[in-house]
C-alpha positions as CSV (number, residue, x, y, z in Angstrom):
1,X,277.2,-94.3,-154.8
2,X,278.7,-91.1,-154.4
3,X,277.3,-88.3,-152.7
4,X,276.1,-84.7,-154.6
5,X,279.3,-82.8,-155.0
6,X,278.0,-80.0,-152.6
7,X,277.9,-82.1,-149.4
8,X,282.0,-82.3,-150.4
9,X,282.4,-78.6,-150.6
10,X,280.2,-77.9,-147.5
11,X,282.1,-80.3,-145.4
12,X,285.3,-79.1,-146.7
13,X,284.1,-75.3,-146.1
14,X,283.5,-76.7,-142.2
15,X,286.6,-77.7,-142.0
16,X,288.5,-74.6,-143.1
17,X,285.8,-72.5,-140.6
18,X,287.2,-75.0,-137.4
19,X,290.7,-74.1,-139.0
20,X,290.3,-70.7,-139.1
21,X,289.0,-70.6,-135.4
22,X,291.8,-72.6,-134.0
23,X,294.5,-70.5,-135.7
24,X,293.0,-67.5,-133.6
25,X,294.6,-68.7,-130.8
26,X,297.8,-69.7,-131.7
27,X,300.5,-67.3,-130.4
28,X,303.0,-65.6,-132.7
29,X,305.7,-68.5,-133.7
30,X,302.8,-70.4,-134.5
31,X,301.1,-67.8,-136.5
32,X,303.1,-67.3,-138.3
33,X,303.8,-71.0,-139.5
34,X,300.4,-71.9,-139.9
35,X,300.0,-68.4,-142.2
36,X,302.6,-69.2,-144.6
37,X,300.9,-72.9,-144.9
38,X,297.6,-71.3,-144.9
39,X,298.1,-69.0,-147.8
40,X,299.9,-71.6,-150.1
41,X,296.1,-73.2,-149.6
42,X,294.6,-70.1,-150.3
43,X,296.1,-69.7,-153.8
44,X,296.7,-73.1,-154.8
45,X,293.5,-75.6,-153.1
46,X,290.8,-76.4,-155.1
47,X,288.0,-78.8,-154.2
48,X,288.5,-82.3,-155.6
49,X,286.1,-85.3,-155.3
50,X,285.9,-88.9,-155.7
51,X,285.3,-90.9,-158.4
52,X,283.8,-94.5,-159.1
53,X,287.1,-96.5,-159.2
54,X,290.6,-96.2,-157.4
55,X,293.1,-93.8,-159.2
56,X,289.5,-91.6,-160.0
57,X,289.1,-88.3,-158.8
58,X,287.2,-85.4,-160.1
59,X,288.6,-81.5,-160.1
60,X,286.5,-78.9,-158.5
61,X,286.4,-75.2,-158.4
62,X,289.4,-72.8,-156.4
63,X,288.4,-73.4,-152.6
64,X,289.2,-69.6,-152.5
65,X,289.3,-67.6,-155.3
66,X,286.4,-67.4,-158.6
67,X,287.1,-69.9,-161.5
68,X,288.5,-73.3,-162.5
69,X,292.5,-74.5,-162.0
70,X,292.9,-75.4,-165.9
71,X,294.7,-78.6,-164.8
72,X,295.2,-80.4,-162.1
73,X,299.0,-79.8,-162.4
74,X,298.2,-75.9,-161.8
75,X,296.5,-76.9,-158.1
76,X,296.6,-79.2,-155.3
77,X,293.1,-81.0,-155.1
78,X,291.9,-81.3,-151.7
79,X,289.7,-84.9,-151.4
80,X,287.2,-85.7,-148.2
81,X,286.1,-89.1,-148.8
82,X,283.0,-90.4,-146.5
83,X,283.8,-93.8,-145.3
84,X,281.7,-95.9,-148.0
85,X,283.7,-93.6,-150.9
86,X,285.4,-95.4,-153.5
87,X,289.3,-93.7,-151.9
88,X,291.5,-92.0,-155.2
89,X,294.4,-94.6,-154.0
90,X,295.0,-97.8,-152.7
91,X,296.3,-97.9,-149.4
92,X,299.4,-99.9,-148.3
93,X,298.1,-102.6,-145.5
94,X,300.7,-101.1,-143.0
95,X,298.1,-101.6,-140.1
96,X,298.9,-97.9,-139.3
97,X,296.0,-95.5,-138.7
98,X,295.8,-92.4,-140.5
99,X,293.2,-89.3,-140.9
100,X,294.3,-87.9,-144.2
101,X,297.5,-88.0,-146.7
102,X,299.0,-85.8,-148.8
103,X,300.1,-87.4,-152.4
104,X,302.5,-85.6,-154.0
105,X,302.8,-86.8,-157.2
106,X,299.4,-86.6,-157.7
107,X,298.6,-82.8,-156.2
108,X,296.0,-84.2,-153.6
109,X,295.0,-84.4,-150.5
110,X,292.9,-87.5,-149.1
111,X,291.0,-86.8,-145.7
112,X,289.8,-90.5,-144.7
113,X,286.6,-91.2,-143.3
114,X,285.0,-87.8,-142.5
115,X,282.3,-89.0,-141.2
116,X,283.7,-91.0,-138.9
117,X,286.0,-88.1,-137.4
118,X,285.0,-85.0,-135.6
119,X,285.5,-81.2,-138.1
120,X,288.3,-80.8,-135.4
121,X,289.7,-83.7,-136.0
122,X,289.7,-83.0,-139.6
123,X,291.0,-79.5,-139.0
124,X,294.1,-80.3,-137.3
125,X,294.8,-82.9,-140.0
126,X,294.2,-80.7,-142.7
127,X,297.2,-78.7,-141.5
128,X,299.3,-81.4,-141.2
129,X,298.4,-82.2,-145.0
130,X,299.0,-78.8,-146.1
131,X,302.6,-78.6,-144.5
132,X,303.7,-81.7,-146.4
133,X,301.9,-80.0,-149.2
134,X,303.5,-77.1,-148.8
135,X,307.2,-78.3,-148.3
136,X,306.9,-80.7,-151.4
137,X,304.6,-78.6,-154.0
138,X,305.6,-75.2,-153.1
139,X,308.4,-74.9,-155.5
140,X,306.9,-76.9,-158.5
141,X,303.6,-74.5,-157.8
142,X,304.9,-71.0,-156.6
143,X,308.8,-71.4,-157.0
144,X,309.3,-71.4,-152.9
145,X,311.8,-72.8,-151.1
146,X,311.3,-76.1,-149.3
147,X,309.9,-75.8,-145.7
148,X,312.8,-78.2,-144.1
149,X,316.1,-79.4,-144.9
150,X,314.7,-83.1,-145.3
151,X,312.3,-85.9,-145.4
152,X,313.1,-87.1,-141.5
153,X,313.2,-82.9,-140.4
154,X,310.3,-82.2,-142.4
155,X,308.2,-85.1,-140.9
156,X,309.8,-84.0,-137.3
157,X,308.7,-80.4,-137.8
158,X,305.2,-81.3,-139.1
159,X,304.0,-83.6,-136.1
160,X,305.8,-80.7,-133.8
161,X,303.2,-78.3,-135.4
162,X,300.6,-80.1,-134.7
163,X,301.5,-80.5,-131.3
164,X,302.0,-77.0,-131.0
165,X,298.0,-76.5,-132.6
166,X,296.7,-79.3,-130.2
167,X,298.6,-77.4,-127.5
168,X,297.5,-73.8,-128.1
169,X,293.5,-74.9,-129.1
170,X,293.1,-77.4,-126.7
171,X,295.2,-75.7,-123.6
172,X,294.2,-77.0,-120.1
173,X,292.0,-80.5,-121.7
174,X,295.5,-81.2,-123.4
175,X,297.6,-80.8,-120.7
176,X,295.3,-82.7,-118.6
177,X,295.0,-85.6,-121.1
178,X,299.2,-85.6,-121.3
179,X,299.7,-85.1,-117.8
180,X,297.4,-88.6,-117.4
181,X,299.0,-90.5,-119.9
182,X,302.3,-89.6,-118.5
183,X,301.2,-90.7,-114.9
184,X,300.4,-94.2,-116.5
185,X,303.8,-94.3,-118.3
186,X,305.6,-94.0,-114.5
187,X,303.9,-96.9,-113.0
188,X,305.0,-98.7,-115.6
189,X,308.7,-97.8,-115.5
190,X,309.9,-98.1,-118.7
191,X,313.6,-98.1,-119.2
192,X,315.1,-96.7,-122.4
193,X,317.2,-99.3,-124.6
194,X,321.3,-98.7,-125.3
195,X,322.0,-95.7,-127.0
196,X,319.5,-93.9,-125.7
197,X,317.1,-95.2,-128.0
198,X,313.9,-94.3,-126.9
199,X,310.4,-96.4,-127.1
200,X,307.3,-95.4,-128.5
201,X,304.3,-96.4,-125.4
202,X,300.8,-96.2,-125.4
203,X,298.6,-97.0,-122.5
204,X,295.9,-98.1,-124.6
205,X,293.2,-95.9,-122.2
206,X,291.3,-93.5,-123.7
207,X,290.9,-90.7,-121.8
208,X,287.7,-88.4,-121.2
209,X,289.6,-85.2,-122.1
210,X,290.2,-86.8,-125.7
211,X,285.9,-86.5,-126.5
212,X,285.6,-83.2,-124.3
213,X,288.7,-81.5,-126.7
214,X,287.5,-83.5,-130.3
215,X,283.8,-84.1,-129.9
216,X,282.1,-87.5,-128.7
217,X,282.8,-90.3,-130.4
218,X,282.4,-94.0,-130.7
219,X,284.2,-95.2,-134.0
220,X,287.7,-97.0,-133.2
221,X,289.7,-96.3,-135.8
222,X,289.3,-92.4,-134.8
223,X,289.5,-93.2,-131.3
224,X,292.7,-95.2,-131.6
225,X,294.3,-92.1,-133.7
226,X,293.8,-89.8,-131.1
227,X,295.1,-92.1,-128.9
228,X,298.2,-92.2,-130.9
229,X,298.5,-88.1,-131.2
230,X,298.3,-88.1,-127.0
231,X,300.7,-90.5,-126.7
232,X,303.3,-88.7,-128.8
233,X,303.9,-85.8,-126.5
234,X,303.6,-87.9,-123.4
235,X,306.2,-90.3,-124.4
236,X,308.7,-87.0,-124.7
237,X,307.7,-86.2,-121.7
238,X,308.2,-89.1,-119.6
239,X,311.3,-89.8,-121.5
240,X,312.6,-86.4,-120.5
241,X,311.6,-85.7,-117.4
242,X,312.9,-88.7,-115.5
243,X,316.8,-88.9,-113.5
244,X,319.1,-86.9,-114.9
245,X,317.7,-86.7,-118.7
246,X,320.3,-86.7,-121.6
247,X,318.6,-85.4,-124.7
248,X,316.2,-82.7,-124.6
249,X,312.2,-82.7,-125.5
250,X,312.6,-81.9,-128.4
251,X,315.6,-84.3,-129.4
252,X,313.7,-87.0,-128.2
253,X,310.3,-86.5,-129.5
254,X,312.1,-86.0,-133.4
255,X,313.0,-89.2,-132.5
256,X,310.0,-91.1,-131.8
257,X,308.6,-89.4,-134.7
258,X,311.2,-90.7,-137.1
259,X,311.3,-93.9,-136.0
260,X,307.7,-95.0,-135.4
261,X,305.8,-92.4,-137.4
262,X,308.3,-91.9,-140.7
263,X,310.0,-95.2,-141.7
């Protein structure tokens, strides 16, 4: 059965506040970034909620401004779902593990699981939602020009920014917790395949740095996600830091994230 709408909103509300702290310490580049995403949000998100059967939702108030979208095409709806919530979509059994997912044809926003998940995990998902909500509904909403140039940049760009938010809020604990997985990587000596085709490693080890930067926690799924966010960066890292390196950081982290995180 599902919840009273207001333990929605509250949560949601939590989840802006955590936003709203970590963006205070994001330098200038990122300011700026997570501004333009942040105020697309604060004219276009209302609260949305789940219904009683998949494909159901149900449209709430403006998140930040008085009054009711008049319909849902006017506003993206932004959905947490506890984990015994009937979900507003079916979910392709992929096997990958996800926090939240932006629908554009449908103007929403899931969050999976919230109660399962830390408000900072939630947070830094939340902006990764709203930049594919951004690039995709800003010119049907506001008439604004896409965020990126395409599908594989845009996806690229939006797991950068989030590194660069996990990177600026969770400073030396982040580091720390790369720096560790990046250790394990070189003991294992990977090489990279022809063509400098580059393979996506995970150690599988959950480090102590991962609870002390999200908040405790005990559920796998959200434990294997942050696993996969560590090991993102690190693999870059080892892969470009090694003998003589041929493609930059940045090169080769686009690439991991179109190849194992896009297609």
């Amino acid at each position: 059965m599902r919840r009273p709408m207001v333990e929605y909103s509250e949560y949601l509300k939590k989840i802006f506040h955590q936003m709203n702290e970590m963006a205070s310490c994001f330098p200038t580049p990122l300011r700026e970034e997570s501004n333009e995403v942040s105020l697309f949000a604060r004219a276009y998100a209302c609260y949305g909620y789940p219904g009683d059967a998949v494909g159901d939702f149900e449209l709430g108030s403006w998140i930040f401004r008085s009054g009711n979208p008049a319909k849902q095409h006017n506003a993206i709806s932004i959905i947490p779902c506890f984990s015994d919530d009937v979900l507003p979509v079916t979910l392709p059994q992929d096997g990958k593990v996800d926090f939240g997912k932006s629908i554009a044809s449908a103007q929403i926003i899931i969050l999976f699981s919230v109660d399962q998940m830390s408000v900072v995990d939630a947070a830094w998902t939340l902006f990764h939602e709203l930049r594919h909500a951004r690039h995709r509904l800003g010119a049907k909403l506001a008439g604004l020009l896409p965020l990126d140039i395409s599908e594989e940049v845009h996806e690229g760009n939006t797991w950068m920014f989030c590194m660069d938010i996990l990177a600026a809020w969770g400073g030396e604990l982040w580091e720390r917790a790369i720096s560790r997985e990046v250790d394990w990587l070189r003991k294992q000596r990977f090489a990279p395949l022809p063509a400098n085709e580059f393979m996506y490693h995970q150690s599988g080890v959950y480090w102590p740095e991962l609870d002390e930067l999200f908040g405790p926690c005990s559920n796998a799924n959200t434990r294997l996600m942050r696993q996969k966010l560590l090991s993102l960066p690190a693999c870059a890292t080892y892969w470009t830091t090694g003998d003589a390196p041929v493609l930059s950081y940045e090169q080769v982290f686009y690439s991991l994230v179109v190849n194992y995180f896009y297609k």
